[in-house]
C-alpha positions in Angstrom: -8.3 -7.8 -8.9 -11.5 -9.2 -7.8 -11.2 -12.8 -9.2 -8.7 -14.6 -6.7 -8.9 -14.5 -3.2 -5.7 -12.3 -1.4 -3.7 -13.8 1.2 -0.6 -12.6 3.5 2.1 -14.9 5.1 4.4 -12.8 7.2 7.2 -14.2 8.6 9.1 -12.6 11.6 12.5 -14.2 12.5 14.5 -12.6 14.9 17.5 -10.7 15.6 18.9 -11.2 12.3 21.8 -8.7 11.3 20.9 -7.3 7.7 25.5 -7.2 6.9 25.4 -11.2 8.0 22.5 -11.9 6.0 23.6 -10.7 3.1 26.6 -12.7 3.1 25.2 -15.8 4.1 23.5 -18.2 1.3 19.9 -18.0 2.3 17.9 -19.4 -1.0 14.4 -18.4 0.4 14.8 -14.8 1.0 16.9 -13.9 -1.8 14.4 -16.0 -4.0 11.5 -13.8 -2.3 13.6 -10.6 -2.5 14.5 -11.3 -6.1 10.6 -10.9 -7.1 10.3 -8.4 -4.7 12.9 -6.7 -2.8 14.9 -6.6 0.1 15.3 -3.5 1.8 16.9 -2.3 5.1 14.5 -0.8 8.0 16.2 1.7 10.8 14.4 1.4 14.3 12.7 4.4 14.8 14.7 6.8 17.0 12.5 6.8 20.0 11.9 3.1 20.0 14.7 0.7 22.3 16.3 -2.2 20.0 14.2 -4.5 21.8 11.9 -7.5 20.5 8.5 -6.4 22.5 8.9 -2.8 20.9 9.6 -3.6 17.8 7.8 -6.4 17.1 4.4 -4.2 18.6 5.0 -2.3 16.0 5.7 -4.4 13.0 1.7 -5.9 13.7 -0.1 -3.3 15.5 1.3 -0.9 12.5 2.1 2.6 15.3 4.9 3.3 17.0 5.7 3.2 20.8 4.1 6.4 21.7 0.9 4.7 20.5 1.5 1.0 21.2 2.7 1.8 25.0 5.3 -1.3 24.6 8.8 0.0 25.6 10.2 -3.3 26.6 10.2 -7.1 26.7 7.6 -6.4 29.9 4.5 -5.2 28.3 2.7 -4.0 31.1 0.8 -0.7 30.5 0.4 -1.2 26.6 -2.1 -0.3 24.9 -2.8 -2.8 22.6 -6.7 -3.0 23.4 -6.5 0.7 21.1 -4.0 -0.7 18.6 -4.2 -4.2 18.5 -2.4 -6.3 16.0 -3.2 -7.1 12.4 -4.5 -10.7 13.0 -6.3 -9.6 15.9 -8.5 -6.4 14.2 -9.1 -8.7 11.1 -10.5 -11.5 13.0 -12.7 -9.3 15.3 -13.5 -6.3 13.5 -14.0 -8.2 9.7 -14.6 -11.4 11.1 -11.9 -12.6 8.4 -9.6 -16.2 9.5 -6.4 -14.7 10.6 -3.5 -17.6 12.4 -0.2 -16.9 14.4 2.1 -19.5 15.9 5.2 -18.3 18.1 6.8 -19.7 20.7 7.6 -16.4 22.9 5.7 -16.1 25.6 4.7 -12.6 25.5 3.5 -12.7 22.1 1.0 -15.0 22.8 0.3 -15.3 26.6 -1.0 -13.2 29.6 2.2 -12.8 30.8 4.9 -9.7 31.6 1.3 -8.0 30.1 1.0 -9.9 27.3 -0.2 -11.3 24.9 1.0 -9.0 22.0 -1.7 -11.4 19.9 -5.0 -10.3 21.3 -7.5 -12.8 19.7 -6.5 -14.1 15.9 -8.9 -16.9 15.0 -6.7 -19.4 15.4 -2.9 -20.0 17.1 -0.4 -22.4 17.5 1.9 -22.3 21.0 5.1 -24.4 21.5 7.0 -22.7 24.5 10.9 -23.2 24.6 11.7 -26.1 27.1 14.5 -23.9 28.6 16.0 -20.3 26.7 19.3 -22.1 25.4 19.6 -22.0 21.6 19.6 -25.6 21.0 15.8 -25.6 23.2 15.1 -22.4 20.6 15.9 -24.3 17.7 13.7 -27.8 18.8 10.6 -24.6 19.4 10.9 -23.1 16.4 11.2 -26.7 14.9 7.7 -27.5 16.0 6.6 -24.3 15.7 7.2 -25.0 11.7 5.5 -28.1 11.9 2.3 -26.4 13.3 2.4 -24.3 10.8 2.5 -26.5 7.2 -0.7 -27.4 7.8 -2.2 -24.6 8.7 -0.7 -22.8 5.7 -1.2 -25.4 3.8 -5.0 -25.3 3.5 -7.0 -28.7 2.7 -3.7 -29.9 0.9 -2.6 -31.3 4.8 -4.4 -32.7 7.5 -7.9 -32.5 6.3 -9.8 -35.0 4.7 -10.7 -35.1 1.1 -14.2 -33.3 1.8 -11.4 -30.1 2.0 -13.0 -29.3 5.8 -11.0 -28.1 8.5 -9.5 -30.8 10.0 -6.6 -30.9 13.5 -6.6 -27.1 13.5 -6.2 -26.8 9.2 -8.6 -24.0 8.2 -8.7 -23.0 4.3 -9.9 -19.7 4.8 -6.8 -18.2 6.5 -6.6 -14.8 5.1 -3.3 -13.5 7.2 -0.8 -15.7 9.4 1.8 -14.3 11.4 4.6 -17.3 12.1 7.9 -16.4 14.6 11.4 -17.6 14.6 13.3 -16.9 17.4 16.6 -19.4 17.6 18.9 -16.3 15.9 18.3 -14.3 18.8 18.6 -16.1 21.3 21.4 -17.9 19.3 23.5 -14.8 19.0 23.0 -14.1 23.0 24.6 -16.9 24.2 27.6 -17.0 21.4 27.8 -13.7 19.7 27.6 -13.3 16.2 29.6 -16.4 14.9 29.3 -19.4 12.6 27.2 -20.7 14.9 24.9 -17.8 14.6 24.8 -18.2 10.8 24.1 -21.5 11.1 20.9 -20.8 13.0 20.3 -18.3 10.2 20.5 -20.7 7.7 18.0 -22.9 9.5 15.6 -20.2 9.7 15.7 -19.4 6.5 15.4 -23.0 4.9 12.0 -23.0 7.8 11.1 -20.3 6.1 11.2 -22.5 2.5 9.3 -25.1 4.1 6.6 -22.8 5.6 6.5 -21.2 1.7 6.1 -24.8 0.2 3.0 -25.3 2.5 1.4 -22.2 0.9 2.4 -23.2 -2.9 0.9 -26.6 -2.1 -2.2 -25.5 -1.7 -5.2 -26.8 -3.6 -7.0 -23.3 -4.3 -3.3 -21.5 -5.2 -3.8 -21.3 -8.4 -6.4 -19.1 -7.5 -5.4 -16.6 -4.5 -2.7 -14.2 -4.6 -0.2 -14.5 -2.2 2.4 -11.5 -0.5 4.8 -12.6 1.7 6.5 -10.4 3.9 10.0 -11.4 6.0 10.9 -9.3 8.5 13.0 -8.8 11.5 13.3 -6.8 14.6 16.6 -5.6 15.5 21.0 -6.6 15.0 22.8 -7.5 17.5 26.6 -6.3 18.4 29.7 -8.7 17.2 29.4 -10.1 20.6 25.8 -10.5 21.1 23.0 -8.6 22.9 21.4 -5.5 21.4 19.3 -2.3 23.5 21.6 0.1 22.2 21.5 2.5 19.2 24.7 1.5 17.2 24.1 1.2 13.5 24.4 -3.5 14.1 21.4 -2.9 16.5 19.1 -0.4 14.9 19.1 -1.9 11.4 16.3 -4.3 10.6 14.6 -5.1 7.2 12.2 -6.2 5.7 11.9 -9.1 2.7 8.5 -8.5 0.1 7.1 -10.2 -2.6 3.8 -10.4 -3.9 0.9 -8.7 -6.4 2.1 -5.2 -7.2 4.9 -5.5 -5.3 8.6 -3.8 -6.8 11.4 -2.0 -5.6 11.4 -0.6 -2.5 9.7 2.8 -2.9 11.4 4.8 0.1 12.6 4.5 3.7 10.7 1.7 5.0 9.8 1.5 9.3 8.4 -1.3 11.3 4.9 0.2 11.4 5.0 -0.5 7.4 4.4 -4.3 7.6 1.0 -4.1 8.9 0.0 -1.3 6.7 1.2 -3.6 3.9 -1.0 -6.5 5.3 -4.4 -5.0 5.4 -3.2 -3.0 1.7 -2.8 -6.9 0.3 -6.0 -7.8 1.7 -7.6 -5.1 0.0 -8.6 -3.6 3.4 -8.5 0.1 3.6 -7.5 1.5 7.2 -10.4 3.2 8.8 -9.0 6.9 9.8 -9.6 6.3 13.3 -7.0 3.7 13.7 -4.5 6.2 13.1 -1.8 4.0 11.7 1.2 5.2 11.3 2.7 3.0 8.6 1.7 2.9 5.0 2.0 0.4 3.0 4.2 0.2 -0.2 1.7 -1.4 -2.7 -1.9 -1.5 -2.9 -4.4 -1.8 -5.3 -6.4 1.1 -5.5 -10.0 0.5 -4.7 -10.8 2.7 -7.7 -9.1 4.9 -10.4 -10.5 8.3 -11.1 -8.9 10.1 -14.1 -9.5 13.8 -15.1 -9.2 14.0 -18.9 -8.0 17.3 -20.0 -4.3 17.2 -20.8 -4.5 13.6 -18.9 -6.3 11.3 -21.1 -6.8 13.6 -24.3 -4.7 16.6 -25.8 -7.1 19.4 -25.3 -5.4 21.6 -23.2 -3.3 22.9 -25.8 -7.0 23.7 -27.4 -8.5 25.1 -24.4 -4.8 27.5 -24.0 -5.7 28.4 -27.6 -8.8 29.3 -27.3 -8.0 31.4 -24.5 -5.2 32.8 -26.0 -7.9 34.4 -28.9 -10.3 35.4 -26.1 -7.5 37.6 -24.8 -4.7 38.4 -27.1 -2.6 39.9 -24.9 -2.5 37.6 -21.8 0.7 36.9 -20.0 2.0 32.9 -19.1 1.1 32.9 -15.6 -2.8 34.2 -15.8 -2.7 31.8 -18.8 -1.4 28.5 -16.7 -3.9 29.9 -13.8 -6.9 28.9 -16.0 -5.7 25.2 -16.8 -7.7 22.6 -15.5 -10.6 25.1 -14.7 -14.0 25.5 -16.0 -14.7 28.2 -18.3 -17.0 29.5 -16.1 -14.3 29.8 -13.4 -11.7 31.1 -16.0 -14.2 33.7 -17.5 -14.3 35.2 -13.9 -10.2 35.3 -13.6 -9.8 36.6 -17.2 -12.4 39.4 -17.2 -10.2 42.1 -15.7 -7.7 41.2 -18.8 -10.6 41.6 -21.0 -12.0 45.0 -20.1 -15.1 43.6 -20.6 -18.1 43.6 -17.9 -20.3 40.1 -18.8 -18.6 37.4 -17.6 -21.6 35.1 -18.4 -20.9 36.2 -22.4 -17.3 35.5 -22.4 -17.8 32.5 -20.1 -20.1 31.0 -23.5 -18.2 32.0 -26.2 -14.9 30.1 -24.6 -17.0 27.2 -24.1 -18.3 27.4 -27.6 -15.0 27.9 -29.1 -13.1 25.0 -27.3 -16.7 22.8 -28.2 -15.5 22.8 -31.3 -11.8 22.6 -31.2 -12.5 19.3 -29.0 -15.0 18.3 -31.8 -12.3 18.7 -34.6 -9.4 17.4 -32.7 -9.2 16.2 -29.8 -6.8 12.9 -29.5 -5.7 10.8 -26.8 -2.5 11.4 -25.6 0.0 8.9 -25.3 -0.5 5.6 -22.5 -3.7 7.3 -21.9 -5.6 4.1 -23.9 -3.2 1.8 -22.9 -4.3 2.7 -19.1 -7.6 2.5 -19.3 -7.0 -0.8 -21.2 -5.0 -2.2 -18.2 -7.9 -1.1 -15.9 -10.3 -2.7 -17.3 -8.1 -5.9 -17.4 -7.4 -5.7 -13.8 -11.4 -4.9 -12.8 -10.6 -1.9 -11.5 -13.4 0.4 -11.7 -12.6 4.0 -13.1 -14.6 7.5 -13.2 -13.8 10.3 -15.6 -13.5 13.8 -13.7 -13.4 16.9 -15.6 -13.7 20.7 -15.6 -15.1 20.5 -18.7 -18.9 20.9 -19.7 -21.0 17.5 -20.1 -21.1 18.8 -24.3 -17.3 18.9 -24.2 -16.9 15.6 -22.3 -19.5 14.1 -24.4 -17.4 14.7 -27.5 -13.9 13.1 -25.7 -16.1 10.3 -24.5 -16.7 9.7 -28.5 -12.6 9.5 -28.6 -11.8 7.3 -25.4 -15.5 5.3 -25.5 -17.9 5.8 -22.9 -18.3 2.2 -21.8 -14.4 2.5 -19.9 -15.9 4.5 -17.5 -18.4 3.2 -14.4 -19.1 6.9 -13.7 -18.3 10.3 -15.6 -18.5 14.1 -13.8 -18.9 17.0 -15.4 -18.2 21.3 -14.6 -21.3 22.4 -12.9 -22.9 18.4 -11.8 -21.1 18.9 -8.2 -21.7 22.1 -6.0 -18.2 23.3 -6.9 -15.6 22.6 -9.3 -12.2 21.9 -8.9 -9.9 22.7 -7.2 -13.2 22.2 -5.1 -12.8 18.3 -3.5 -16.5 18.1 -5.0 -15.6 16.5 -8.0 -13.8 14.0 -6.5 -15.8 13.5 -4.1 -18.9 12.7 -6.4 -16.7 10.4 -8.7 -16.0 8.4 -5.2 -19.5 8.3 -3.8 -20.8 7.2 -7.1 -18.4 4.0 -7.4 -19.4 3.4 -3.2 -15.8 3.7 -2.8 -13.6 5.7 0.2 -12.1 8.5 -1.4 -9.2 7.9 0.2 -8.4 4.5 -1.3 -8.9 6.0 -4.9 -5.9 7.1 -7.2 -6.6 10.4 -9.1 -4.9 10.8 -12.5 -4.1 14.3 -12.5 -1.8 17.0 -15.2 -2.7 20.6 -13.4 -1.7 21.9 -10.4 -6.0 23.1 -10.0 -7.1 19.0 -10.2 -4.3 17.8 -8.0 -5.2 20.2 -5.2 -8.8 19.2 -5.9 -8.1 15.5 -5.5 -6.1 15.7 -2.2 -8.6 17.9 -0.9 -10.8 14.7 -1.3 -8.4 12.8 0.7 -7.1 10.7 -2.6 -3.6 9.3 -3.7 -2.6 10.7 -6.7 -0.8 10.1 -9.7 0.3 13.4 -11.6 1.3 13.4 -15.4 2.2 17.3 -15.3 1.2 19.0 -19.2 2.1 22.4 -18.6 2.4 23.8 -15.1 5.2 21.8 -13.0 3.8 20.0 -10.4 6.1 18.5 -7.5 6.1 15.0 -5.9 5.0 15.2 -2.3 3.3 12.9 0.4 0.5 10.6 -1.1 1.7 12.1 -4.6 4.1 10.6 -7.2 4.5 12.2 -10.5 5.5 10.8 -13.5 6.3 12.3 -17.3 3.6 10.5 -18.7 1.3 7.8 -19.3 3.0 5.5 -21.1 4.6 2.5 -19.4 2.3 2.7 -16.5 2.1 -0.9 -15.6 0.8 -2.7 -11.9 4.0 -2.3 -10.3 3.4 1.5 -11.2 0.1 1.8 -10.5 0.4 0.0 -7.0 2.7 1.9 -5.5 1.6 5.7 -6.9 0.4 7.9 -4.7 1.7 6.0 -1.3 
């Protein structure tokens, strides 16, 4: 993950009908869609079928209500609080961002533009009149502007590889628009001749891909592309309205852990997506309102019992002796806690009065169960194989005692794991965030751009408590998919596709 540098192409063609698109032959986007996907988006109810809306939202990443632009006028936005993707990586991470367009508003202080605050670097070819045959001969030069911006040292700069006639290697994120289909479909409705313009977009769109793959350093970065577009039209041309031609978008991805379409997708996705290729975890005061559909997490934390290793049958077990007579649900209410915690629960079962006592000999009993046979379950080395492959760091975050954890450790092999925790290290156990929270500080990562590995109801609450994604591989207890959580059956098959896309 850390070896090649991440970069983001997205390409925004407009007013392209999702039905004539997929009828039409467009080699580009079904070859991007067939490594990706190809998914429909429906315009959020609140937002007008309108370019300036929508397209706010597929960079700025909020919707209207945040954004402030409710027409083709932009006047009273408020994209100095949510300003585009190009624009927040070039100002506030100082990172090489490029957009070329040839619509005013996206680019100049006009009707209260630009949409484009301040990218590092932009290309700007107006249309000489708004006819589609002037929209074609823009976007035509708006391609050319592009190739060699895209295309890094392998165009337009000399052979010491330094930027030369606008060319800059270090492009991280490029924004490139295509507006002939639009304007095509205004002035003749939704015909052959808007197909053609289609088709023209579309084979841009191979060129502008052609400039990235010829890139010296390729070989070495990872690219995600992202098509997208802003709103249908009606049969005969013009959109505003809410019939199902007009509200359906979509949205073309390919790239690093990129695989089907996970769920609905909105506009305010795309730029979520963009800073999730780059590695770049939203700060919580942006308040985006998309999330992206892939993203590496920053770090993996894993809790072990009944995730990595079979020891919560053991520890059930060994409660099981310490109270004979104990019923399923006070048993399930003491997975994933420590015994400390559980000796508290199970005294009044008991009719003893030392929890301290009780709380020793469970530990001492499941010590030695762990000792004797502990195993790893299944997937569970395969995983941390795959992390380590990737360079993705990884804690291990238990409820167990450092003795106990010291004798799985012998099992899994201590050297997988950047950072362990134990029962009693933090203030408070799980389903405490504590634990989590330790795990994350320890690796200098956000705790919100970890995925925990969870099996019990206890850790899964104690990992979104810390504000992580999580993955849940319920053992015993049933545990049910919800927001920022996706649960699987297991760990086996748990490849980067998977691990991408958990938890989002």
């Amino acid at each position: 993950m850390h070896h090649a540098a991440h970069r983001v192409l997205v390409v925004g063609i407009d007013g392209v009908r999702l039905d004539v698109l997929n009828r039409l032959p467009t080699p580009h986007i079904d070859a991007l869609a067939a490594d990706g996907f190809l998914a429909p988006i429906e315009v959020d109810a609140d937002t007008p079928t309108m370019s300036g809306p929508c397209w706010a939202s597929v960079v700025t990443g909020v919707t209207v209500a945040k954004h402030g632009v409710w027409s083709n006028d932009f006047t009273g936005n408020r994209l100095d609080v949510f300003p585009d993707f190009a624009t927040r990586l070039a100002v506030q991470d100082g990172r090489r961002t490029f957009v070329a367009a040839g619509w005013q508003p996206l680019m100049q202080a006009h009707h209260g533009g630009p949409l484009f605050r301040a990218p590092s670097s932009t290309a700007y070819v107006s249309p000489t009149a708004d006819t589609p045959e002037a929209w074609e001969h823009c976007d035509e030069q708006i391609t050319e502007a592009a190739v060699p911006a895209l295309a890094g040292a392998g165009a337009g700069a000399g052979a010491e590889g330094g930027a030369a006639g606008g060319v800059d290697d270090d492009v991280v994120a490029s924004f490139v628009y295509l507006g002939a289909p639009d304007e095509t479909a205004h002035f003749l409705g939704c015909g052959e001749a808007y197909e053609a313009s289609i088709r023209r977009a579309d084979a841009r769109l191979g060129r502008l891909i052609a400039a990235v793959r010829s890139r010296p350093s390729y070989a070495d970065e990872q690219w995600t592309f992202l098509v997208v577009t802003d709103h249908g039209h009606v049969d005969a041309g013009g959109h505003g309205g809410r019939t199902p031609e007009e509200r359906t978008a979509w949205l073309v991805a390919a790239g690093p852990g990129i695989g089907p379409a996970p769920r609905p997708l909105r506009h305010a996705d795309v730029a979520a997506q963009v800073f999730a290729a780059l590695g770049r975890h939203p700060d919580r005061h942006w308040t985006l309102d998309g999330r992206p559909f892939a993203a590496a997490p920053h770090a993996v934390l894993l809790d072990m019992d009944g995730t990595l290793v079979d020891t919560e049958s053991l520890w059930l077990r060994t409660v099981r002796e310490a109270v004979p007579r104990i019923d399923a649900d006070d048993l399930f209410d003491v997975l994933g806690r420590s015994a400390t915690e559980a000796a508290a629960r199970l005294l009044p079962l008991t009719g003893d009065d030392d929890p301290k006592s009780l709380a020793a000999d469970l530990e001492a009993c499941f010590l030695t169960a762990v000792q004797r046979e502990a195993a790893p379950l299944p997937g569970a080395l395969a995983l941390l194989d795959l992390l380590q492959e990737l360079g993705i760091p990884t804690a291990l975050v238990s409820a167990s005692s450092r003795p106990v954890m010291d004798a799985v450790l012998k099992t899994l092999g201590a050297d997988r794991f950047l950072t362990t925790v134990a029962e009693g290290e933090p203030p408070r156990g799980k389903p405490a965030a504590d634990p989590y929270l330790a795990a994350a500080r320890s690796l200098g990562v956000d705790p919100a751009a970890c995925l925990a590995v969870e099996d019990s109801p206890t850790g899964v609450a104690a990992a979104e408590a810390a504000g992580c994604r999580v993955l849940a591989v319920p053992s015993y207890a049933p545990i049910d998919p919800g927001p920022r959580r996706t649960v699987r059956r297991g760990l086996e098959g748990i490849g980067r596709e998977e691990l991408w896309a958990a938890g989002l």
